[in-house]
C-alpha positions as CSV (number, residue, x, y, z in Angstrom):
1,X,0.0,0.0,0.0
2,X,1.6,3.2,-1.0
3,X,-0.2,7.0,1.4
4,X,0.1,9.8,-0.6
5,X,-0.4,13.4,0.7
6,X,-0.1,17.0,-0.6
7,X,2.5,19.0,1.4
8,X,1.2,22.8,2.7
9,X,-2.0,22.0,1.1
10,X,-3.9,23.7,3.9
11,X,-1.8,26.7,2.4
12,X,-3.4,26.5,-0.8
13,X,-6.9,26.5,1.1
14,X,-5.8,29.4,3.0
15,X,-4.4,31.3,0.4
16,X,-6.7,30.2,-2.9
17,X,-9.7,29.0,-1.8
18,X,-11.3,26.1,-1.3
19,X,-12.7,25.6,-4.4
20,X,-8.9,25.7,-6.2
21,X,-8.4,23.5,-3.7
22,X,-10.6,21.2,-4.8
23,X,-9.7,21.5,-8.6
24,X,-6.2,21.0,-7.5
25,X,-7.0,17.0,-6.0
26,X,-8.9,16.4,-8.8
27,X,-6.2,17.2,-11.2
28,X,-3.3,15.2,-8.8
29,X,-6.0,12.3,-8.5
30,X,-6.1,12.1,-12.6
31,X,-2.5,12.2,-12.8
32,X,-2.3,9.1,-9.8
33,X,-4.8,7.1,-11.3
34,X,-2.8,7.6,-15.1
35,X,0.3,6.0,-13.8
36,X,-1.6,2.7,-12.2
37,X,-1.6,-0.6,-13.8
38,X,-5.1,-2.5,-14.5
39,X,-5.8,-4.4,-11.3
40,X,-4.1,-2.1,-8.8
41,X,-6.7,0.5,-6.7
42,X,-6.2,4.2,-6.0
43,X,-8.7,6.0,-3.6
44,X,-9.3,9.2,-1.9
45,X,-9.0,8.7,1.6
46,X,-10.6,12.7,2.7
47,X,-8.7,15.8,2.8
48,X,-5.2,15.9,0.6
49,X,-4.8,11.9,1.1
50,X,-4.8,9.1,-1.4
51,X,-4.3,5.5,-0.7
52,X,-3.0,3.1,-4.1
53,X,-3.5,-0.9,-3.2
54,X,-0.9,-2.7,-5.0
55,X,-1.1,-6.6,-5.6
56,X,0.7,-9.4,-7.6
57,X,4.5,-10.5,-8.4
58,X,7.5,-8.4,-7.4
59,X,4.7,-6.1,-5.1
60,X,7.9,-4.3,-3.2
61,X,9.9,-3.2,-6.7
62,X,6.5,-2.1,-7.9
63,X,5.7,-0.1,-5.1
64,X,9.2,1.6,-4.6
65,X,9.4,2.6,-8.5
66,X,5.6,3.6,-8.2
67,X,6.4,6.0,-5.2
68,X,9.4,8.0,-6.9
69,X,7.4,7.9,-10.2
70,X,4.5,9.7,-8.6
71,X,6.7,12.0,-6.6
72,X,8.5,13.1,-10.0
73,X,5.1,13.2,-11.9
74,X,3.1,15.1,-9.5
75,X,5.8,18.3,-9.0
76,X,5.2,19.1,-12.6
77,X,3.3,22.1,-12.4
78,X,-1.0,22.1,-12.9
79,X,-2.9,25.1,-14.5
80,X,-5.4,25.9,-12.8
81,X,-7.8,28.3,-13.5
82,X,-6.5,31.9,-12.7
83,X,-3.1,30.2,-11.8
84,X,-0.5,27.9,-12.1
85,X,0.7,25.4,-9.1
86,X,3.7,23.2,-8.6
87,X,3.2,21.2,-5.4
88,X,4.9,18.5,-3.8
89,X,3.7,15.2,-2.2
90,X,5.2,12.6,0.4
91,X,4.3,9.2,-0.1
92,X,4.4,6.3,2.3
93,X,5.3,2.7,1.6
94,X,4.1,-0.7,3.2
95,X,4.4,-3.6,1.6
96,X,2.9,-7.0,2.8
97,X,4.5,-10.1,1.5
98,X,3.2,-13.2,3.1
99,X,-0.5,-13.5,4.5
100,X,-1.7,-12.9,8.2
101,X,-2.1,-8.9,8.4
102,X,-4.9,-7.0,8.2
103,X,-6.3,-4.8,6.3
104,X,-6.3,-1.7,9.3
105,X,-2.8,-3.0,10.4
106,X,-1.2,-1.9,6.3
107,X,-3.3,1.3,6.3
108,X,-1.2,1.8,10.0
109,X,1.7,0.8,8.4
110,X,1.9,2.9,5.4
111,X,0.6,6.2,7.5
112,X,3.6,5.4,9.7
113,X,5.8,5.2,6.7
114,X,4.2,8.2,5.3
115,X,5.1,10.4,8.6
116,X,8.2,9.6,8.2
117,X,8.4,10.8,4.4
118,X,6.7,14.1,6.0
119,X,9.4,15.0,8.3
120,X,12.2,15.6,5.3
121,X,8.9,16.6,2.7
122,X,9.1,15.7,-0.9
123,X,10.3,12.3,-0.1
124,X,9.0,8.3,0.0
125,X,9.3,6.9,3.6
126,X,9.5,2.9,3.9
127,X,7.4,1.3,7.1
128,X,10.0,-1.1,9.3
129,X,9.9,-2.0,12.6
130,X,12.2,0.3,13.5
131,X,10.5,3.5,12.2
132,X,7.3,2.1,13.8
133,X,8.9,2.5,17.1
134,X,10.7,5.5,16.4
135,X,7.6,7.4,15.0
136,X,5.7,5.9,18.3
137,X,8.1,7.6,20.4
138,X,8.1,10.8,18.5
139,X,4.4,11.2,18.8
140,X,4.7,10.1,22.5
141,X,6.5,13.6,23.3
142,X,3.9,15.8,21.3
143,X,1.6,16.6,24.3
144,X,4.9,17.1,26.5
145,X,6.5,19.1,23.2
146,X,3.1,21.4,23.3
147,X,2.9,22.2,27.1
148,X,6.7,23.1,26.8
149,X,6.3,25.7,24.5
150,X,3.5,27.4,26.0
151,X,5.2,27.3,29.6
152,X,8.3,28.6,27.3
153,X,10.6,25.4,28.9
154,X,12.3,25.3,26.2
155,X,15.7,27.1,25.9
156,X,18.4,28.9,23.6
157,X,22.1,28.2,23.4
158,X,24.7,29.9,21.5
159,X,27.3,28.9,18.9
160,X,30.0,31.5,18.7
161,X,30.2,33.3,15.2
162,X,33.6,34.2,14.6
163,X,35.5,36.8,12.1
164,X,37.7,34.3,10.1
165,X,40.6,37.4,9.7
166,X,40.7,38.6,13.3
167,X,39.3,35.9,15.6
168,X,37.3,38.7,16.7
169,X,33.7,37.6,17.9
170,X,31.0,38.9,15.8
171,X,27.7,37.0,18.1
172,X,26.0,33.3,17.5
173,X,23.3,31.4,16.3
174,X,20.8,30.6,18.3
175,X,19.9,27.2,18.9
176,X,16.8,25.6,20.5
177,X,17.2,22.7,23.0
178,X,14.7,20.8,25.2
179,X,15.5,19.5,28.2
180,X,12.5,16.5,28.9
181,X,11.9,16.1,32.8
182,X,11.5,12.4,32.1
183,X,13.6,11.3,29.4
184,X,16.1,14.3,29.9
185,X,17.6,16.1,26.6
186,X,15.5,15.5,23.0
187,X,17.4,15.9,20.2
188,X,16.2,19.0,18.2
189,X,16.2,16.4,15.1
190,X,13.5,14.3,17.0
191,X,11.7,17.8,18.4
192,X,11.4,20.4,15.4
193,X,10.3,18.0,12.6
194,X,7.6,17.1,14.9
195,X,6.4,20.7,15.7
196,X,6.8,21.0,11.7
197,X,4.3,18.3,10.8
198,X,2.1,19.3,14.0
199,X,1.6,22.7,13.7
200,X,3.8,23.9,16.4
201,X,6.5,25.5,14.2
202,X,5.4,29.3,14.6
203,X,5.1,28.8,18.4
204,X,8.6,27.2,18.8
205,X,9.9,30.1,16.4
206,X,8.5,33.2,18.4
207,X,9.9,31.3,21.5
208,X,13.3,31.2,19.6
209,X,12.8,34.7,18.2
210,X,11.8,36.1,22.0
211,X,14.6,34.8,23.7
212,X,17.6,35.5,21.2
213,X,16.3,39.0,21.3
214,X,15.7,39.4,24.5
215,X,19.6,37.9,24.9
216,X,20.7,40.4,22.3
217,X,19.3,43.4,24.2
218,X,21.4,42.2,27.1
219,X,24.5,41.8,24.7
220,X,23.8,45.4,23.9
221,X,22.9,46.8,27.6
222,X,26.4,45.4,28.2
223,X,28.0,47.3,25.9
224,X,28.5,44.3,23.8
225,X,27.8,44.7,19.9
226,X,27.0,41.0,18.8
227,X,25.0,40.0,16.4
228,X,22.2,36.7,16.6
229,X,20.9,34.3,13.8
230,X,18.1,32.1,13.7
231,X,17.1,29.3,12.1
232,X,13.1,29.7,9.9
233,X,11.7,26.7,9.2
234,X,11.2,26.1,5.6
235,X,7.2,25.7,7.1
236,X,7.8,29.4,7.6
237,X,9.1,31.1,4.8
238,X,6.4,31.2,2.9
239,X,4.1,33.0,6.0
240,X,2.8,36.1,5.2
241,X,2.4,36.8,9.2
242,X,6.5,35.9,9.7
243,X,7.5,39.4,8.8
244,X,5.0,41.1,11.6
245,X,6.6,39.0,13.8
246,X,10.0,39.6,13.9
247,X,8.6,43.5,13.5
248,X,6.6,42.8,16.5
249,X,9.8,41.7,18.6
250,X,12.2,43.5,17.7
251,X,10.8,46.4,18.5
252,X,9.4,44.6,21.9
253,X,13.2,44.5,22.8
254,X,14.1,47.5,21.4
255,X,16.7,45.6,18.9
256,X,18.0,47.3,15.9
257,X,16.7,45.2,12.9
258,X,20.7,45.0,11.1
259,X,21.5,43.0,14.6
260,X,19.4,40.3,13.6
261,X,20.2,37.6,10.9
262,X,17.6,35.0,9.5
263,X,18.5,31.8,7.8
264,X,16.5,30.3,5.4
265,X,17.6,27.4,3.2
266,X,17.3,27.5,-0.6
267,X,15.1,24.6,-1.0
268,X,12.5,26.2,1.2
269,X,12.8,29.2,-1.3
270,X,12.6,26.9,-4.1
271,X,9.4,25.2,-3.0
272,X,7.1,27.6,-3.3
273,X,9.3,30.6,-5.0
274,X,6.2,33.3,-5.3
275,X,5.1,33.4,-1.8
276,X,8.5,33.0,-0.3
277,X,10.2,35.6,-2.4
278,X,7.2,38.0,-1.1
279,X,8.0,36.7,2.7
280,X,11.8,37.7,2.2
281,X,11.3,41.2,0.5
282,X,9.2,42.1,3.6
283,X,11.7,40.7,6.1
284,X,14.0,43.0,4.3
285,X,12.0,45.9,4.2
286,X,11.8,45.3,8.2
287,X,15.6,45.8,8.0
288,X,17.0,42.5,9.3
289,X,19.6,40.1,7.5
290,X,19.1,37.5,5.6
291,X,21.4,34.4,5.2
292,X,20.9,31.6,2.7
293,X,22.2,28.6,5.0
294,X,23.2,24.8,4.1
295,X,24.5,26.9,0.9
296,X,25.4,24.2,-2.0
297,X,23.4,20.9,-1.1
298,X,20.4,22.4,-2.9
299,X,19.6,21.5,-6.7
300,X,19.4,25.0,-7.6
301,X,21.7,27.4,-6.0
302,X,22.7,30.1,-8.5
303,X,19.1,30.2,-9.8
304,X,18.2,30.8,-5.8
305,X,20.6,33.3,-5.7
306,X,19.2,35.5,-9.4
307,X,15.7,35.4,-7.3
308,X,16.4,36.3,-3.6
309,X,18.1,39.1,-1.9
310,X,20.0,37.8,0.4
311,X,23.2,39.2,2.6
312,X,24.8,36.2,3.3
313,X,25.9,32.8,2.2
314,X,26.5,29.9,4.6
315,X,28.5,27.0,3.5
316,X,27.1,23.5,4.3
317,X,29.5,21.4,6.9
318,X,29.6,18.7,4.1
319,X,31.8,20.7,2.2
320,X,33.4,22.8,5.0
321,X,35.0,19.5,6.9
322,X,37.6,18.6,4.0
323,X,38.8,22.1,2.7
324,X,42.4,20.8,4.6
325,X,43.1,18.6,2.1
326,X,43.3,19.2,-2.0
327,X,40.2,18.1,-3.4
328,X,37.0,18.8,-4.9
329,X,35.2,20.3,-1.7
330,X,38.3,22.4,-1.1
331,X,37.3,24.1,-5.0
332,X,34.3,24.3,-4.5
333,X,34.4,26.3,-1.5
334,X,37.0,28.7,-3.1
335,X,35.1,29.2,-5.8
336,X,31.7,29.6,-4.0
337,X,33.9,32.2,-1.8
338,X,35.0,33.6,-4.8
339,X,32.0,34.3,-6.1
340,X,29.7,35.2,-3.6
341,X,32.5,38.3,-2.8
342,X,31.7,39.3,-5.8
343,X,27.8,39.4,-5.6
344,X,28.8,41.6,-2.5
345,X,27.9,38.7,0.0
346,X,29.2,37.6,3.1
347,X,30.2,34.0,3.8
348,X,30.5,31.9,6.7
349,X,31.8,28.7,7.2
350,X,29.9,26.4,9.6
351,X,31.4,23.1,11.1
352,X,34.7,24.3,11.6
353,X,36.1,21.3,13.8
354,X,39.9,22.3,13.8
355,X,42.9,24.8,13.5
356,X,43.9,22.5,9.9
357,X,40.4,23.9,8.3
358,X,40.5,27.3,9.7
359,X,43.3,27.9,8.7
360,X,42.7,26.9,5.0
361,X,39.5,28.7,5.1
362,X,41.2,31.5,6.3
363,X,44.0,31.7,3.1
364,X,40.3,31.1,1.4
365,X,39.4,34.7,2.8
366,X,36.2,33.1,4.5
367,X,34.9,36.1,6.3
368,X,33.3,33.7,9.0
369,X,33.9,31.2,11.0
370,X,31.4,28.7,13.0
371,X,31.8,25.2,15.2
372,X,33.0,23.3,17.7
373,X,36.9,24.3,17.4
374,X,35.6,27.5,18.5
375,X,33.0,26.8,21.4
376,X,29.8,24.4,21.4
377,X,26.5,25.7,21.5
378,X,26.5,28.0,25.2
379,X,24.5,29.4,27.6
380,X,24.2,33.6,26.8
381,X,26.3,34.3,29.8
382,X,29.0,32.3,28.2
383,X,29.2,34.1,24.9
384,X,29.5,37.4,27.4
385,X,32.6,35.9,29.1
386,X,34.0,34.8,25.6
387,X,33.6,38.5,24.1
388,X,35.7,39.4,27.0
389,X,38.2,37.5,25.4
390,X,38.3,34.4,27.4
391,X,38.9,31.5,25.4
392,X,39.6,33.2,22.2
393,X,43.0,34.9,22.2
394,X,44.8,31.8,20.4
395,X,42.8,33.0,17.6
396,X,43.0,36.8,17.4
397,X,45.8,37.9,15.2
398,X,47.1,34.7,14.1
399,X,49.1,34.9,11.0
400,X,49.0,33.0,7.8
401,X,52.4,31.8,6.3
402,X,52.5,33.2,3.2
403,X,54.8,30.7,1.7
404,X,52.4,28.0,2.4
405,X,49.0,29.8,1.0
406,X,51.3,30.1,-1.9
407,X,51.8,26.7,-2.7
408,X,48.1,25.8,-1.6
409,X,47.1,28.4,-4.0
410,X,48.9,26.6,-6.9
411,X,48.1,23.3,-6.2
412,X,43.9,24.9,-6.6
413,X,45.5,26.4,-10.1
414,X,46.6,23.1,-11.4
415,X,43.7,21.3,-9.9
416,X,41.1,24.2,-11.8
């Protein structure tokens, strides 16, 4: 049994109506039903859900080239009356190979499998045991991951954002953690997929948004002139209310807008390009930053970057971890650098793990640095204390040998 469902389609009630709504389902249920072989059964099961009951020979191939078919087949843009749509779908597989399992027990199976496509969008999940329990404990936190927001239990930490010249320390990115009274800490890749799929994202996000500028006001109070970035979920971009929001708190904290950096990743942009580009020109227009983060593991980059203003570039760890050693990462990091100096962007450099790749990324004329070689995520009264230079003076001032950038430099020549 393959579970189909429409990602943000409660945006397109929202936004267009019902009624395209309903013209839209029709249209993706006459594309599902073209792609079906005679025998095999594709329903409606309510709302933006369709159910396809696969039987016969080789049922698991089937279902697996059936899922990526219809997730390649159904992005293809619709035109609708008075507009044109792209949309996306996760689909969920569960396949049944031998006899002795019920009907209700595959539907379960495949809605499983399908929550689990839902937490990366756009993608096919597979039911196993293991996700069953996984997604079982998942859900189990949602009334505990509800109450926590509203009491605001949940808290920010700080990664240190450093200027990759100076060592200087320009602020951090704020990062949510949950501390469970039960089962202690949840990892923030268990915890903000499932306020994604539940409808819990804008809460978590003012709660993120609140305290880093609440923090920042201290910063300043102090005399401390850092900067902050958050993380929008892709769920987000594409809110028309996002914009009011970060107006709303800013000003609550009296923060000037230019302090404040907001990282968005290109496929969000990508997914719904109209809406989202509208979402960032307001955000700009409220006078805060923009940073295009996880830069370079999207399928569209320089096409993101033609379509959105943004300030910033941040380069995806993937890339950032082996810039030490001649190879293709370490290009395309120097050229991405390259470039994105002269689009008048700023880039940073996240997973930094040691002095081998800040140094190379340094010779690279990174402006940025972020991770773990220069301070874990921290409590705000930690990033004061570093700012007073504790901790950081091995990396103020440290000079490059020349020589060596030299020869690094021609090695990327005869490599190019």
């Amino acid at each position: 049994m393959l579970l189909l469902d429409v990602d943000h389609f409660k945006d397109v009630n929202d936004v267009l109506g019902h009624q395209t709504g309903d013209l839209l389902l029709r249209e993706l249920g006459q594309r599902i039903a073209g792609v079906v072989r005679p025998g095999e059964v594709v329903a409606r099961l309510g709302g933006d859900e369709f159910a396809l009951l696969l039987r016969g020979r080789d049922v698991a191939t089937r279902a697996h080239t059936l899922a990526r078919q219809l997730l390649a087949d159904l992005i293809e843009p619709l035109d609708l009356p008075g507009v044109r749509l792209a949309v996306q779908c996760s689909v969920g597989v569960a396949v049944v190979e031998a006899p002795g399992v019920s009907v209700n027990e595959l539907v379960k199976r495949a809605d499983i499998a399908l929550y689990e496509a839902k937490r990366e969008r756009a993608s096919v999940g597979v039911y196993s045991q293991q996700a069953c329990t996984a997604a079982a404990r998942r859900l189990s936190l949602l009334p505990d991951l509800r109450d926590a927001i509203a009491a605001g239990e949940l808290r920010v930490q700080y990664q240190p954002l450093i200027e990759g010249g100076t060592g200087k320390l320009l602020g951090a990115e704020a990062l949510c953690r949950w501390r469970h009274p039960v089962r202690g800490p949840v990892s923030p890749a268990d915890f903000i997929p499932l306020a994604e799929n539940s409808g819990l994202i804008g809460g978590l996000t003012r709660l993120v948004l609140n305290q880093a500028l609440q923090t920042t006001r201290q910063w300043l109070d102090c005399g401390l002139d850092l900067q902050v970035s958050v993380n929008i979920s892709p769920r987000l971009v594409s809110d028309g209310a996002l914009p009011e929001l970060v107006a709303e708190l800013l000003g609550r904290h009296q923060v000037p807008a230019d302090r404040l950096t907001l990282e968005v990743t290109e496929s969000s942009v990508v997914n719904d390009a109209n809406r989202a580009t509208v979402v960032l020109d307001q955000l700009r227009q409220v006078g805060v930053r923009l940073s295009m983060d996880d830069f370079g593991t999207g399928y569209s980059s320089l096409s993101v970057l033609q379509a959105v203003d943004v300030d910033e570039l941040k380069l995806d760890r993937s890339f950032v971890s082996t810039v030490d050693r001649v190879s293709a990462d370490a290009i395309l990091v120097r050229s991405t650098i390259k470039l994105a100096h002269a689009l008048g962007l700023t880039v940073v450099a996240e997973g930094v793990e040691n002095e081998a790749v800040a140094g190379e990324l340094r010779v690279m004329r990174c402006d940025h640095l972020q991770g773990n070689l220069f301070g874990r995520p921290m409590s705000a009264e930690a990033i004061t204390a570093l700012a007073g230079d504790r901790g950081l003076t091995r990396y103020r001032n440290q000079v490059v040998d020349l020589k060596a950038a030299e020869r690094r430099r021609e090695g990327y020549r005869q490599v190019l």
